[in-house]
C-alpha positions as CSV (number, residue, x, y, z in Angstrom):
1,X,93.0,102.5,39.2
2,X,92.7,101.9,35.7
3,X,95.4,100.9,33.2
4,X,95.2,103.9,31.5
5,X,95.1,106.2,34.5
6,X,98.5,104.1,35.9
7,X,100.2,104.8,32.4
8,X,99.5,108.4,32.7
9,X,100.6,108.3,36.1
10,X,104.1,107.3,35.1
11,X,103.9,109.6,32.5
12,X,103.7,112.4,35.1
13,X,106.1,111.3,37.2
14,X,108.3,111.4,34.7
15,X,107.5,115.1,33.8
16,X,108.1,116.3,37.3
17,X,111.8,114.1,37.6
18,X,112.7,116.2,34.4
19,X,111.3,119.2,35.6
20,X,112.9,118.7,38.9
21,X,116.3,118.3,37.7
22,X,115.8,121.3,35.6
23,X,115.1,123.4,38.9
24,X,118.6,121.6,40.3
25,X,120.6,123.2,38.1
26,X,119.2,126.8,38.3
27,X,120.1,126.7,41.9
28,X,118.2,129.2,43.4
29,X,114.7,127.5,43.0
30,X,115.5,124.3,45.4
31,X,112.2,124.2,47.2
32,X,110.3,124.0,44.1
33,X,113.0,121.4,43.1
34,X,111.8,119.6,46.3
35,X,108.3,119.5,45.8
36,X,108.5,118.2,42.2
37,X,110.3,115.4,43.1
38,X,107.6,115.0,45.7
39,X,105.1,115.0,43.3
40,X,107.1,112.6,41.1
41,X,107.4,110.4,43.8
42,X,103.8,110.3,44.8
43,X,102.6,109.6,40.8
44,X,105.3,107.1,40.7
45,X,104.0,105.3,44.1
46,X,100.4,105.4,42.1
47,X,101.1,104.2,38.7
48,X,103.7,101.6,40.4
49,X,102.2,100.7,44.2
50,X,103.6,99.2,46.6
51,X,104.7,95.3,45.7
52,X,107.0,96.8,42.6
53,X,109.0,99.3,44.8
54,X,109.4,97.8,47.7
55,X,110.2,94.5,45.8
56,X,113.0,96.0,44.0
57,X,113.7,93.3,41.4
58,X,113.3,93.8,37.8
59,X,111.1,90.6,37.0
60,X,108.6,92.8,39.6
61,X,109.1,96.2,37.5
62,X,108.4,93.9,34.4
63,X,105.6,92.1,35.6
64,X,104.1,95.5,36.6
65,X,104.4,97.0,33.4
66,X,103.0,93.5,32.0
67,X,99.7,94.1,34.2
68,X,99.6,98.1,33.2
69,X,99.5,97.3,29.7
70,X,97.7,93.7,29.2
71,X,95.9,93.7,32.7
72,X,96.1,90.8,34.8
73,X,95.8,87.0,34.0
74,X,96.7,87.5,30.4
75,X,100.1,85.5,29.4
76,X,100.7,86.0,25.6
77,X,101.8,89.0,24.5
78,X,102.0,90.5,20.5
79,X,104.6,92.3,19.6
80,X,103.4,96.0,20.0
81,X,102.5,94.9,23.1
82,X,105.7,93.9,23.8
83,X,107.3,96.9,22.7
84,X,104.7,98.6,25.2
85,X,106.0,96.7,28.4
86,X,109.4,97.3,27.3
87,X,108.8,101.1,27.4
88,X,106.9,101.0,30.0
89,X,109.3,99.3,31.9
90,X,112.3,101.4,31.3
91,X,110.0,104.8,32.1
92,X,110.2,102.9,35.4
93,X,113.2,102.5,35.7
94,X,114.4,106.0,34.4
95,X,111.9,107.2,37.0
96,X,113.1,105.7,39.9
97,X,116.8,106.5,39.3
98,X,116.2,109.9,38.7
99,X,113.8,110.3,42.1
100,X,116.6,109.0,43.8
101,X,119.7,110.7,41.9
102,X,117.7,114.0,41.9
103,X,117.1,113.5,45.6
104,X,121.0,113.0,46.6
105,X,121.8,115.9,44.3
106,X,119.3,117.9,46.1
107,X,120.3,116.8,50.0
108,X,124.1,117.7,48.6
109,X,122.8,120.9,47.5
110,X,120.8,121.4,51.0
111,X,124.5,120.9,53.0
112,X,127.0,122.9,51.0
């Protein structure tokens, strides 16, 4: 998957977290609010993959977002594209806290 394609990919998943806890707090559309955050979590699985999530450390997330924006092999970094990997880096990490706070507010939802 291409750099680009991987940033967009974030990009979406962030879309559906926000649209997903949107449908949370209406309340009465909590299926839909399930399958955003499904769809968030499968953009987030292809713009991320596999070593960064299951990894869970930040030098990972970072080193990632390094790759998305620079590409592989590559070890200076201007500013801008600094300023890129920090971004990129916290849409990771805004994304994968709200997957996982949106899906314990839904389960809590799904009980009471």
């Amino acid at each position: 998957m291409k750099r680009t394609e991987r940033i967009a990919a974030l990009t979406a998943a962030l879309i559906f977290t926000i649209v997903g806890y949107l449908q949370i707090d209406q309340e009465q559309n909590l299926v839909l609010a399930t399958l955003t955050f499904f769809a968030a979590a499968v953009f987030f699985y292809l713009s991320v993959g596999k070593k960064a999530i299951t990894s869970c450390t930040f030098s990972a997330i970072n080193k990632e977002s390094k790759n998305m924006i620079v590409g592989n092999g590559k070890g200076s970094l201007t500013k801008n594209q600094a300023a890129r990997v920090a971004l990129v880096t916290f849409m990771v990490v805004v994304v994968s806290f709200g997957i996982g706070f949106g899906t314990g507010k839904l389960i809590y939802h799904f009980i009471h």
